[in-house]
N, C-alpha and C positions, 0 to 999 in steps of 0.2 A: 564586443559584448557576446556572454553566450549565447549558444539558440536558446527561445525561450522567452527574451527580453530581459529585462529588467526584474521582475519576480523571480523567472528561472534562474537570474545570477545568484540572486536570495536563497535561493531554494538547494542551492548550491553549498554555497558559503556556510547557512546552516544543517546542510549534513555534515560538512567538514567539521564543524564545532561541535557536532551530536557526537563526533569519534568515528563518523563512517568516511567515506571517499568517494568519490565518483569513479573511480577505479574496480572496484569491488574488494577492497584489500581489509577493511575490520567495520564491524556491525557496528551500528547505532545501539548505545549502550537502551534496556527497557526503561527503567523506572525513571529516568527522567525528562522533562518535555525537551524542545531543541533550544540550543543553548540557555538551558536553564530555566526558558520561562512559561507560562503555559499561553503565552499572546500569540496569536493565527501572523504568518508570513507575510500572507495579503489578507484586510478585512473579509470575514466568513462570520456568517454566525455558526453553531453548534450543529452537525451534521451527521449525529450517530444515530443508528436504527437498533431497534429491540432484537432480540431475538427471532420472537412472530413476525416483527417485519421482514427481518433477514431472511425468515424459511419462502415467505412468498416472494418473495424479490428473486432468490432463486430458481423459482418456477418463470420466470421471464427471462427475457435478454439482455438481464443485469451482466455486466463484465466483474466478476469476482479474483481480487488481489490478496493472496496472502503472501504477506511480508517479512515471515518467518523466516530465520537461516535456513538453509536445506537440511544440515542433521538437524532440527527438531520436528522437519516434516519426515524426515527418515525413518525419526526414531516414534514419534506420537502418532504419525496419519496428517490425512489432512482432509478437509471441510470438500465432501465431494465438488466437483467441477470448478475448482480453484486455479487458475494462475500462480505457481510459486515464484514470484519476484524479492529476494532480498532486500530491506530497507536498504543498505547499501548501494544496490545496483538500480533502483527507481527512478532516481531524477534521471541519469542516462538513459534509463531503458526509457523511457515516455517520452525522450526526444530521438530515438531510434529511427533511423528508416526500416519502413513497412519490412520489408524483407529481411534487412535485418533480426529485427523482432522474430520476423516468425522462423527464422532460422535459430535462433537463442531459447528462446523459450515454447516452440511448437505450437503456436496460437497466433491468431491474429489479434494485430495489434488495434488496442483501444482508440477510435478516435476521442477528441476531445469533446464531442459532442455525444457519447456515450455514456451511459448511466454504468457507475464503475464504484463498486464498496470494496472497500480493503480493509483487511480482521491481519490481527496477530495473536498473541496468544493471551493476552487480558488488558491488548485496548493501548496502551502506552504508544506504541511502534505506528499504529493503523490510523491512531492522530493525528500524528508526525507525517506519515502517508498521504493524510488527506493534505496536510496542509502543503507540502508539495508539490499533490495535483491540483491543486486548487493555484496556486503560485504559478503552473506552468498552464492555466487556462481551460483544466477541466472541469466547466463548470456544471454538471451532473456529478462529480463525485459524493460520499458519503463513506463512515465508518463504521464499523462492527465491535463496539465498546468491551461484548461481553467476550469476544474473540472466539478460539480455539477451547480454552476452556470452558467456555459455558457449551459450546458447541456439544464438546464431548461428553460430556453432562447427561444429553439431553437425545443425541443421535450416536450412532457409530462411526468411526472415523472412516476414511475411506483408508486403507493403507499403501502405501506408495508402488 
């Protein structure tokens, strides 16, 4: 079985059917949920924050995931003090060893007992996101519905 258990096999299997890979090799397509349905991996109820909540949640020790490909954080910006993790590379990367992680991505890595939102660019991806970390045991996670969009809207992006 993979790390993870039993969920994380799930969690697996429906990236693969989202179109992504545990490899990093093609994005989980936006507009639709994982494989087709909008049913959570493992039971969760509804886990998305406002906007206002997002901006204060930022001013804490929230862990902030965006799930974006890198060209659109490239080319848009991105939501200051954000983790860039590809929906693609997520389920591996949240099973990473520590050092791993922060040699990949320049951060330390989230425990699962970490309070951890993850935004994409209008909510579809950051979902899919949660329902992942939530499948591999993070149970603080939450999602950013309005995304990168509304973000930019509303603040200045940061640019890469």
């Amino acid at each position: 079985m993979a790390a993870g258990g039993w969920c994380g096999h799930r969690a697996v299997r429906a990236l693969r059917a989202a179109g992504g890979s545990r490899w990093g090799r093609w994005a989980a397509p936006e507009p639709r949920a994982v494989g087709g349905t909008s049913r959570s991996l493992c039971s969760q109820g509804e886990r998305g924050v406002s906007y206002e909540e997002f901006k204060e949640l930022k001013k804490s020790s929230v862990v902030h995931i965006d799930v974006r490909e890198r060209w659109e954080v490239d080319r848009d910006g991105k939501i200051p003090a954000s983790i860039n993790i590809p929906l693609n590379e997520l389920v591996e990367a949240l099973q990473m060893n520590p050092t791993d992680f922060r040699e990949q991505y320049n951060q330390k890595m989230p425990a699962k007992s970490d309070h951890v939102v993850f935004s994409c660019f209008a909510g579809s991806r950051s979902k899919q996101a949660l329902n992942f970390a939530t499948s591999l045991g993070f149970s603080r996670a939450q999602h950013y519905p309005g995304g990168f969009e509304e973000w930019a809207k509303r603040e200045l992006p940061e640019k890469k």
